[in-house]
Phi, psi and omega in degrees: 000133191291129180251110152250148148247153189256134166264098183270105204272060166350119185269131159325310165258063191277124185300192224179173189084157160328294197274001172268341202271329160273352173281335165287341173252321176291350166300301191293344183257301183307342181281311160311300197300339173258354144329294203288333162301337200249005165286311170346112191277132180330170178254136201231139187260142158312120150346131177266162202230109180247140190196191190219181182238138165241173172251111203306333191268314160223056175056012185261154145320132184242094186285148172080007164280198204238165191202142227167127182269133174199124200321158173319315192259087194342057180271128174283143160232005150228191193213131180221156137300105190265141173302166164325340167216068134076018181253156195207119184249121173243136126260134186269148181287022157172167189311167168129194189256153180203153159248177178248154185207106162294149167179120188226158174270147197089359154236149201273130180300140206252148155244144170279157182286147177292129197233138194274148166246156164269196154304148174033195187050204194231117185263162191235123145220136206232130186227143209248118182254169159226122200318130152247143182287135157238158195056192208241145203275126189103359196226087129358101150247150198282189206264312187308313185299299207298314184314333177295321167299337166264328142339302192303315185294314177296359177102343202235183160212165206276339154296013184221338191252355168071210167301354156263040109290101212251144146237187222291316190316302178308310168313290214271016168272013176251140204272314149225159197213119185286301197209167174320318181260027152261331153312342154308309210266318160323344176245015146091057173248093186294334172301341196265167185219141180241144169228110215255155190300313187310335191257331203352149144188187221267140184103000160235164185321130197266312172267040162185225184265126204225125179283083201254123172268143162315317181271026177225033182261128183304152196306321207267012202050010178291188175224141156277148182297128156273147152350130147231131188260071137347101161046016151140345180244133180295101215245138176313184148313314183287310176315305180308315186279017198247351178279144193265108178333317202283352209248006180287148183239296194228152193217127164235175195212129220238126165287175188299348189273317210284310199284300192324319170327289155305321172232045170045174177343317186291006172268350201296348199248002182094159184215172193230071194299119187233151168211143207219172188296340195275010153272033180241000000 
């Protein structure tokens, strides 16, 4: 804490009275009080802690894990996405100790050591994950059970997410399937609006495919993207349309409160979890 002091300095001709003796106490304070304005130090942003996920046994990128900031007694306060090769950007909402916290399916969730942040700049950290074995050694699990399973690390199961939750039966009655978001449009999801480059409008991908759940639609009725999640990693517009329908097995679709839980600001629009044979 900054200590000040004022010095008053007595004059040959100094008035004398009441009302000089009160104008002598009020100078001296408003003369603090505008010291003390202009003292006040900027307000300074947290170091940003931009990093990456790996994988501990050889070091390759673990896209889609989920990566989450958290106070000393755990309380959480942000939350991020790591991208298709494992990269991740957190601001924390002020300076302090925090830990990190990783965690993706097929691997056991990792803690970072409590790490102090200062002001400003870029803390740089990489966090290490380690395969955890699913399932039983010898035992073929299917592309639907695992979605289920990840389902599960998420809080949710496919009876709690109700007709947004598509599985393979549902896929595969339908005759034809152009892209991805005709299997959507094909299972009676009266909430989603699919938006195609041919449709385009403002708030969707300019170069793909674009998912708008109702409930992440603007006062003005436009629509917003939702998240799309490949097989466990967060994948564009562009992408989204590079998936192969027929190769889809289970698709599940989270509202914005749900995604946001789970994948941070990039959930705010709702997210759309697809999983096909080639990611099994």
């Amino acid at each position: 804490m900054t200590r000040l002091t004022l010095l008053i300095r007595r004059t040959p001709c100094e008035r004398t009275g009441p009302a000089w003796a009160a104008t002598r106490l009020i100078m001296p304070a408003l003369t603090l009080g505008l010291v003390s304005l202009f003292a006040l130090p900027a307000l300074a942003h947290a170091q940003t802690i931009q990093g990456r996920v790996l994988d501990q046994e050889n070091e390759q990128p673990v896209g889609g894990a989920i990566v989450t900031l958290l106070e000393p007694d755990g309380d959480e306060r942000v939350r991020a996405l790591a991208d298709s090769v494992g990269r991740f950007l957190i601001t924390p909402p002020e300076s302090g100790e925090y830990y990190m916290v990783a965690e993706r399916f097929g691997y056991f969730e990792t803690r970072s050591p409590l790490i102090a942040l200062g002001t400003e700049g870029t803390a740089a950290l990489d966090l290490m994950l380690v395969p955890e074995p699913i399932g039983l050694e010898g035992l073929e699990v299917s592309v639907e059970e695992r979605a289920e399973q990840e389902l599960e690390q998420l809080g949710l199961t496919p009876r709690q997410l109700g007709n947004r939750w598509i599985g393979r039966e549902r896929i595969e009655a339908i005759a034809v399937k152009l892209d991805m978001g005709a299997v959507l449009e094909r299972t009676a999801q009266a909430n989603i609006r699919i938006i195609r480059p041919e449709n385009l409008t403002l708030g969707s991908d300019p170069l793909g495919l674009c998912v708008s759940l109702q409930q992440a639609r603007t006062a003005g009725g436009m629509g917003t993207c939702a998240l799309i999640v490949l097989d466990g990693v967060p994948i564009s517009g562009v992408g989204a349309m590079d998936i192969d329908p027929n190769a889809i097995e289970s698709i599940a679709i989270l509202e914005p409160i749900e995604a946001s839980t789970f994948y941070g600001t990039a959930g705010g629009s709702g997210a759309v979890l697809v999983w096909t044979r080639r990611g099994g």
